[in-house]
Each structure stands twice: as structure tokens, then as C-alpha cells.
TORPASE-674512 format. One record per residue (C-alpha): residue in one letter; x, y, z; residue number from 0. Coordinates in Angstrom, 3 decimals. Each point is the difference from the previous one (the first is absolute). Example, Ala and Ser with C-alpha at 12.3 -4.5 7.8 and 13.67 -1.06 7.14 Angstrom:
// residues 2
   residuo          x          y          z   num
         A     12.300     -4.500      7.800     0
         S      1.370      3.440     -0.660     1
// end
This chain:
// residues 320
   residuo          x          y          z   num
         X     76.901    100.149    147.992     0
         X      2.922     -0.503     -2.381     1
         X      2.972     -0.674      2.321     2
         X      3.247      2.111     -1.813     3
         X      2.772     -1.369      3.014     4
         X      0.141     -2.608      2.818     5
         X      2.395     -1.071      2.273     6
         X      0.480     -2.816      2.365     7
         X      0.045      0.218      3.815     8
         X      3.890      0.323      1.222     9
         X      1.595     -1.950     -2.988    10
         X     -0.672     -3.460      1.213    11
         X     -1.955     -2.533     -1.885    12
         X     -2.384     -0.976      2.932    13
         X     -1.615      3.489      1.204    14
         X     -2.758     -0.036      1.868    15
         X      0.515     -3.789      2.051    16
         X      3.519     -0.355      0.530    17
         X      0.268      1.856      2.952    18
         X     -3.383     -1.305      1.202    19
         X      0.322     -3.162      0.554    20
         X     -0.791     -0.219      2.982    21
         X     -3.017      1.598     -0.350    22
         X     -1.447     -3.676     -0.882    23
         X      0.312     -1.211      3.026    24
         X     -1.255      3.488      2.320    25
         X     -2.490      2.548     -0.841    26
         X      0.253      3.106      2.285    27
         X     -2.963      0.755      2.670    28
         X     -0.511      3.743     -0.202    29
         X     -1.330      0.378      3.665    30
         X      2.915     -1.845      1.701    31
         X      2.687      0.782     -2.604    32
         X      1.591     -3.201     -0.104    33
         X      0.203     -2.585     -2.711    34
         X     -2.040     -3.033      0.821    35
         X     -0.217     -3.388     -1.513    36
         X     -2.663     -0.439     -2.380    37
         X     -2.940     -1.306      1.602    38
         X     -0.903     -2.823     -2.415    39
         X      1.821     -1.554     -3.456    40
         X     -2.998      2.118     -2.233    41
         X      1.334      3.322      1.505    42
         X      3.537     -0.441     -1.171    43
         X      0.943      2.293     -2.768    44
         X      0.454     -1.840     -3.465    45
         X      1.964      1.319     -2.694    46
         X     -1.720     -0.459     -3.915    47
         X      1.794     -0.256     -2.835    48
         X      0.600      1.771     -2.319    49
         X      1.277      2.837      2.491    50
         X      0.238      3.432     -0.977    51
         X      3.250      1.403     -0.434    52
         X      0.723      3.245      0.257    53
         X     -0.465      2.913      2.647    54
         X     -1.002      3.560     -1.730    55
         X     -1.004      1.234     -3.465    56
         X     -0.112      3.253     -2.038    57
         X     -2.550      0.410     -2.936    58
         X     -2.360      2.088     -1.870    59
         X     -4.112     -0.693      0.421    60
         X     -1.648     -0.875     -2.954    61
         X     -3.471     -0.335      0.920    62
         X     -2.229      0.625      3.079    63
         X     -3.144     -1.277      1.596    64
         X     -3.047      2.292      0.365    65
         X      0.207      0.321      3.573    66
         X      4.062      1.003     -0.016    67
         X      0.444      3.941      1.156    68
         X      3.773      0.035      0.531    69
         X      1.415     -0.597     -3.347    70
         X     -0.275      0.363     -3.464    71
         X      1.015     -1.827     -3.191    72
         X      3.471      1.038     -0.562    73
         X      0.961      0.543      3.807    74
         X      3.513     -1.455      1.305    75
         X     -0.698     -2.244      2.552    76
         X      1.922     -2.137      2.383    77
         X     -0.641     -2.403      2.706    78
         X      1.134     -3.193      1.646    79
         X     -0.642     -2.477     -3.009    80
         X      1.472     -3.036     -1.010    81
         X      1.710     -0.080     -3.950    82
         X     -2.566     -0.362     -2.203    83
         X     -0.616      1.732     -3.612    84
         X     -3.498      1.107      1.478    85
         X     -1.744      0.731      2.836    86
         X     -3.336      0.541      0.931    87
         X     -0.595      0.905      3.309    88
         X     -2.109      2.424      2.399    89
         X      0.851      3.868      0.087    90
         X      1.057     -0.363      3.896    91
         X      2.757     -2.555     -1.100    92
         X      2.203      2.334     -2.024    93
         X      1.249      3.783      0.758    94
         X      0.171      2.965     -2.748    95
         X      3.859      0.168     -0.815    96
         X      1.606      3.211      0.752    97
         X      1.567      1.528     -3.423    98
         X      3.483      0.870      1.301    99
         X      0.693     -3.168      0.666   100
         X      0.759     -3.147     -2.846   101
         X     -0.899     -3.073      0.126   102
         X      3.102     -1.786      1.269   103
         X     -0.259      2.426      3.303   104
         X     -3.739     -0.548      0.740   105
         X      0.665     -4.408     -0.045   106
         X      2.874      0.977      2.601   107
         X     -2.166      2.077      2.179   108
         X     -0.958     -3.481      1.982   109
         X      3.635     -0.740      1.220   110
         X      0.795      3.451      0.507   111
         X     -3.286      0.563      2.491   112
         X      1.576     -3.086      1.854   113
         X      3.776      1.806     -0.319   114
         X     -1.651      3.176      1.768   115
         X     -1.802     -1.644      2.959   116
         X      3.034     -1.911      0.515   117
         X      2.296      3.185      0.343   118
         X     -2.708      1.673      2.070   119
         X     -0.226     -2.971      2.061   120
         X      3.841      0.293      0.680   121
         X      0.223      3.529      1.075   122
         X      2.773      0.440     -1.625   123
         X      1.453      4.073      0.091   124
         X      2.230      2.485     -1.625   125
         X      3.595     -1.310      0.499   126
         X     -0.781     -3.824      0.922   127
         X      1.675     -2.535     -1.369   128
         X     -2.641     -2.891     -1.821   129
         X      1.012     -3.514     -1.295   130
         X     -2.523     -1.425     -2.471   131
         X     -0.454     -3.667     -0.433   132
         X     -1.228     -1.285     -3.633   133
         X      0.228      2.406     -3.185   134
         X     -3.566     -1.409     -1.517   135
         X     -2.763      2.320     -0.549   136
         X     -0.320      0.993      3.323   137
         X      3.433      0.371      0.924   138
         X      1.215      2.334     -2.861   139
         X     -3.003      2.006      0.911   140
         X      0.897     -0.032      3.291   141
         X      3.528      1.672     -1.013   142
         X     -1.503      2.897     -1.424   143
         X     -2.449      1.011      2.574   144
         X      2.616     -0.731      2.568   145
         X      2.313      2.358     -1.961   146
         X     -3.196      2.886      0.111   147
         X     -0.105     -0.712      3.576   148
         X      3.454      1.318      0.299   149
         X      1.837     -3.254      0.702   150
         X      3.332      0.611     -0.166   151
         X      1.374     -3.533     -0.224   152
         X     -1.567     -2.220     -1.589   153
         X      1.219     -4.118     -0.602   154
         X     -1.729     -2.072     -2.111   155
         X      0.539     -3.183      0.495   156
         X     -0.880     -2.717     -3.227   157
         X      1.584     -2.959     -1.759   158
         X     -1.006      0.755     -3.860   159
         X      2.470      2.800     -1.325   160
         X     -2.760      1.388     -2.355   161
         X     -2.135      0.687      2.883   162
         X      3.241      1.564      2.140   163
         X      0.817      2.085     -3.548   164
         X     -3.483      1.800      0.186   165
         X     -0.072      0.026      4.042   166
         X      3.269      2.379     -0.297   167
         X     -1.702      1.863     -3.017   168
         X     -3.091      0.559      2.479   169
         X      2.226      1.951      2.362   170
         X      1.361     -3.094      2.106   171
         X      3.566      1.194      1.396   172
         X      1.613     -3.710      0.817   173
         X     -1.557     -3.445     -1.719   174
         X      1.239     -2.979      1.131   175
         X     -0.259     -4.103     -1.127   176
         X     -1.000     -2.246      3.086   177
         X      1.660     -2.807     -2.183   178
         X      3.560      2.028      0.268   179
         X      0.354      0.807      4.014   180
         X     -1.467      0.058      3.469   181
         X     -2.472      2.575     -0.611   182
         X     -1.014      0.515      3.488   183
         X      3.578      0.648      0.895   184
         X      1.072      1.880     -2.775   185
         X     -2.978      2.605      0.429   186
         X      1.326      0.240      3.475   187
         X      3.498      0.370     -1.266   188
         X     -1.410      2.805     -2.601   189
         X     -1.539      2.411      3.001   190
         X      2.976     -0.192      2.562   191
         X     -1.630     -3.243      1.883   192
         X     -3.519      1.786      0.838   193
         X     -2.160     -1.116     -2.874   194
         X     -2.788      1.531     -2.125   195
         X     -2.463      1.704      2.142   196
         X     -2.159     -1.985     -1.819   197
         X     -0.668     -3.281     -2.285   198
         X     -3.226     -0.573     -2.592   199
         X     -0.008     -4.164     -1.024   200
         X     -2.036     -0.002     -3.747   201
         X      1.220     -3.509     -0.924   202
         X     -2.125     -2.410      2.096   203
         X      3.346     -2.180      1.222   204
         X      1.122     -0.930      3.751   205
         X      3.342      0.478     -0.655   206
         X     -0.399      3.564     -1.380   207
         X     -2.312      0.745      3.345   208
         X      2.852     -1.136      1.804   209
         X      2.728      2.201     -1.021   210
         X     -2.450      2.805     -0.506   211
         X     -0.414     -0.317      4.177   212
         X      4.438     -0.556     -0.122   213
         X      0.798      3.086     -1.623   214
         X     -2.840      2.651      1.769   215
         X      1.254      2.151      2.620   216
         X     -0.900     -0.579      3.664   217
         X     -3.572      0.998      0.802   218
         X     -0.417      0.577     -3.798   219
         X     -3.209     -1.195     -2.114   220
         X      0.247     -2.978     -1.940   221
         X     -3.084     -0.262     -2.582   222
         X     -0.959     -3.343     -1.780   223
         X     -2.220      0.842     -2.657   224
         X     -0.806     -3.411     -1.650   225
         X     -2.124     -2.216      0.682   226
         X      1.829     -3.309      1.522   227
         X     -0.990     -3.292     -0.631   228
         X      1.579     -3.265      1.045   229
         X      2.116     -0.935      2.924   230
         X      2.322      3.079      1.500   231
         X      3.256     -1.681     -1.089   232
         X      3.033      2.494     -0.054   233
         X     -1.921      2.070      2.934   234
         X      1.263     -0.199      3.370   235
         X     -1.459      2.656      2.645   236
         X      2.719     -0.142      2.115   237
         X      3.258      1.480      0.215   238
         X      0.028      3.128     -2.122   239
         X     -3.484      0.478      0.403   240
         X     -0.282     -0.227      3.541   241
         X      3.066      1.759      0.871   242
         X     -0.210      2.849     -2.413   243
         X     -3.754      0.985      1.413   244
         X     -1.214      0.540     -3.755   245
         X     -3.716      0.510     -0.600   246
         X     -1.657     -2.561     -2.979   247
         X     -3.239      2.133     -1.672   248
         X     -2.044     -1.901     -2.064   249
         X     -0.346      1.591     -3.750   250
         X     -3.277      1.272     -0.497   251
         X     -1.696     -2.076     -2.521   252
         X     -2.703      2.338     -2.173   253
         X     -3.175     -1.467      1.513   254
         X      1.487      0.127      3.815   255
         X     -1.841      2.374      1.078   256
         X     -0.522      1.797      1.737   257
         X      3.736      1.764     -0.214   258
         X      2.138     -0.073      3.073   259
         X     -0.423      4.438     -0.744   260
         X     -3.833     -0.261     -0.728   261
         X     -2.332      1.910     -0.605   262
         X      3.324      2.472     -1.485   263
         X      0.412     -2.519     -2.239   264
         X     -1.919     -2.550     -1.838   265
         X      0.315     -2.036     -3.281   266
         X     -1.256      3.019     -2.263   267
         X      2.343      2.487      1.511   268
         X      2.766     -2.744     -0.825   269
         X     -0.733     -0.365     -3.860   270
         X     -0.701      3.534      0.079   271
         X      3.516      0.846      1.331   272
         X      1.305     -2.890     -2.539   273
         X     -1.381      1.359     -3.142   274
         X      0.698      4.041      0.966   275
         X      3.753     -1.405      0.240   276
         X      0.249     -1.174     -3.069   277
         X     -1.932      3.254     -1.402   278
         X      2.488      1.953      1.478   279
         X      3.197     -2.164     -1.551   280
         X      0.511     -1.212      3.420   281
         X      0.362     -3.300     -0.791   282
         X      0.544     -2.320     -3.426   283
         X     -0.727     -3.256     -1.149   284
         X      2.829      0.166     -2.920   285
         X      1.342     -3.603     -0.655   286
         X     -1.942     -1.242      3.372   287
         X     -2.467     -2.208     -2.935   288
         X      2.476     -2.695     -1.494   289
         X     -0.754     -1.698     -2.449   290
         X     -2.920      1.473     -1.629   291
         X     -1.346     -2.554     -2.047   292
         X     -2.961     -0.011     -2.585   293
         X     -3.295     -2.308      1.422   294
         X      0.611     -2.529     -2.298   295
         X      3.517     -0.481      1.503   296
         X     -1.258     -0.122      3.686   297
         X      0.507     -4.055     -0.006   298
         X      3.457      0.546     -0.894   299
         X      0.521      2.747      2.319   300
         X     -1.035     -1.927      2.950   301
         X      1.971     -2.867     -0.572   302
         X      2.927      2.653     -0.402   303
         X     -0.902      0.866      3.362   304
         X      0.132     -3.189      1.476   305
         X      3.434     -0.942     -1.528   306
         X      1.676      3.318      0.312   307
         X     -0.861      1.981      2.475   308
         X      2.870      2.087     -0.290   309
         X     -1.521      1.482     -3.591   310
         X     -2.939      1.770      1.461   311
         X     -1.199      2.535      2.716   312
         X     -3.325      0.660     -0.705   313
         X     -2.255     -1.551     -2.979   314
         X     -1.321      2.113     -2.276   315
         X     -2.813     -0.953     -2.887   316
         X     -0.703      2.159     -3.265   317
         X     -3.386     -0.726     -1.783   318
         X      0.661      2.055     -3.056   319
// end
């Protein structure tokens, strides 16, 4: 498979163990559902350079093995690969691209499945009032599927003004800078003193988790959908959180299943439901990829990254 458009997990320049760190330590035991220390040194998890970079990839197959039955030479493909000129992998690791949609919308259909279950998991109604946390990937997904779910309010809270710019394009109705005021109390100042009847955290901090649970309503739901690493400075579960009676709902993570609504839904009917939206215009990934680079400017690219994070939402790779 020729690979005609990556892009990179979320925009940051570590995707896949940053936010599993501790992971090293733990491994999770499926029958008690806890995470366990590793029994011995030799089970501990090991990471091997070089690491792949990367999360999805659209291309074009351009040759098959005798025993393939799904695709063709020619077919648009896309699956969760890392950026690379070529792949060869088996049939069951890629998916037939629908036509209607481009490239740059099928490597955004990861963070948008993670945008969906996160709204779901809110329960978030016609008329509420929703305060968004981070305007990555996932966030600025989250904007426009809150916005189909007939949110009528809709904050987005986020320090980089390019990523506020395109939150407020994506139907967000107030975006404010954490750096610039007491968010938690200006949300509450914004809706009369009750605050949003819900909260979604997408950026992975304490602090945001914090005045996500400050500015949600009493008895509302507050949603942390990253996955937090680290000691819980910023967080205190006291105060507002006790006193305002507000329910915290883990965001679904694709592979938690099964779904809180199983067997109504389950991860196909999710990317189903992902990919009909954007058939149906439902949802866009305009100027969510920046930069786009070429491959042979992916070095540079990252090390943009890593100096200035305020010049990119999502990575993007051409290979032609």
C-alpha cells in the first residue's frame, strides 16, 4: 500500500506513550479490573526505539497477496498506521475508504469517534448549556457534534488563539483563554451563576479538570476524556465538587467495551455513525490538519511541534 496522507495522533510529538506512562509500572488484570503491579522486572513493558510516529493513514493498494479477498490493486484504503511512504500489511488491518469522503476527513475519523462517545457519555440535550475543555483534535470535534446534538451554548475553553479561531468557526458560541481570567468563575458569571449543564476535559491537565468541575451546574455531568498521568496537582475533590453533587463519567475510550449502552451500541455502530456524519456534511475537518507537511519535512515538523505548540492542531503528512 502506497500511503497518499497521514496524520499524527492529537498534534503532540509523543503519541502513543505520553499519556501512558504509567502503564510501565501496572498492567491491568481483566478478571478483577484493577491495575496491578507487574509481577516481575521481565513483565514490564519496554519501549524500542525507533518508535513509530504517527496514528492513521490514507492510501491506494498497489499490490496484493494471493490469499487477499477484500481489496484490489487500486482500492483506497485506510487504517491505523504509523507515517511511512509504504505499507505492507494484512487485509484485516486496513478498511475500504468510503468515496464521499477525502482524505483529510478519513485521518480525523479517530478523534472524532473519541469526540462522539464523549458527548454520548455526557448526555447532554436540546437546550443545555456545554463547556469544552481543550480545542485539539478531539475537542474541535467535540464542538461540532455537540452543536448537532442541539447544544445551545457552547464554551470552549483553550489557550492557543488559532485553535479558539477554528473552535468559534466549528459552531462554538463563547471561547475563552484560561491564561486571561478565572475560568471557572467566569463560566458561572456567563449562565446567571448556575453553570453549564455539562463539562467535556480533552486536554489531559489537573487544572483544566478542576475548573471543568467549578463551572458545571449542580448535579450536572462533568466528563474527563483524557487519559491522566502523573500526580493530580490542580485537583481538589472538595468544595465545589462535593457541594454542587456533580456526577464525574469516565470518557469511553474505543476499546472499553463493552459500552455503558451495550449491546445498542458498540465500536462499529460508532465509526459507522462517524463516517455517515461526515457523508452527510455533518461534520468537517477544514483547517483541523495544520501544518501539512511533505514526508521529507516530518523531522522539521516535529521539532516545530515541540517548540511551538501554538502553530499546530493536528499534523498532517503528504506523500506526493
Amino acid at each position: 500500500m502506497r500511503s497518499a496522507l497521514s496524520a499524527e495522533k492529537h498534534g503532540t510529538s509523543l503519541p502513543v506513550y505520553r499519556g501512558q506512562s504509567s502503564l510501565n509500572a501496572k498492567t491491568l488484570d481483566p478478571q478483577l479490573g484493577v491495575f496491578l503491579p507487574h509481577a516481575t522486572e521481565r513483565d514490564r513493558p519496554t519501549i524500542e526505539f525507533p518508535i513509530s510516529l504517527g496514528n492513521m493513514t490514507v492510501g491506494t493498494v498497489t499490490d496484493v497477496g494471493g490469499k487477499v479477498t477484500r481489496f484490489r490493486i487500486g482500492d483506497r484504503v485506510y487504517g491505523y498506521l504509523p507515517i511511512r511512504e509504504t505499507h505492507t500489511v494484512k487485509e484485516d488491518a486496513v478498511i475500504g475508504a468510503p468515496h464521499e469522503l477525502a482524505d483529510e476527513e478519513l485521518v480525523c475519523i479517530d478523534p472524532t469517534v473519541v469526540a462522539l462517545m464523549a458527548i454520548r457519555e455526557s448526555c447532554v440535550r436540546i437546550g443545555d448549556a456545554l463547556a469544552i475543555f481543550g480545542a485539539g483534535a478531539i475537542g474541535l470535534m467535540a464542538v461540532q457534534i455537540a452543536k448537532l446534538s442541539g447544544v445551545t451554548c457552547i464554551i470552549c475553553v483553550e489557550p492557543i488563539e488559532m485553535r479558539r479561531r477554528l473552535a468559534g468557526r466549528y459552531g462554538a458560541d463563547i471561547c475563552l483563554n484560561p491564561r486571561d481570567c478565572d475560568v471557572g468563575l467566569e463560566i458561572r458569571k456567563l449562565s446567571g451563576g448556575m453553570g453549564v449543564d455539562a463539562s467535556l476535559e480533552t486536554s489531559g491537565s489537573y487544572h483544566a479538570l478542576q475548573q471543568a468541575i467549578r463551572a458545571t451546574c449542580y448535579g450536572g455531568a462533568v466528563v474527563p476524556v483524557s487519559w491522566y498521568h502523573g500526580e493530580a496537582k490542580g485537583l481538589d475533590l472538595g468544595e465545589e465538587w462535593h457541594f454542587n453533587r456533580q456526577i464525574m463519567i469516565s470518557g469511553a475510550r474505543v476499546e472499553s467495551e463493552p459500552y455503558r449502552d451495550h449491546p445498542r451500541w458498540h465500536r462499529g455502530r460508532v465509526y459507522d455513525t462517524v463516517i455517515g456524519l461526515f457523508r452527510k456534511n455533518g461534520l468537517t475537518a477544514e483547517g483541523l490538519l495544520m501544518p501539512v507537511v511533505r514526508f521529507e519535512d516530518v523531522v522539521e515538523a516535529y521539532r516545530m511541534i515541540d517548540e511551538r505548540p501554538d502553530a499546530t492542531i493536528k499534523l498532517g503528512v503528504k506523500y506526493d
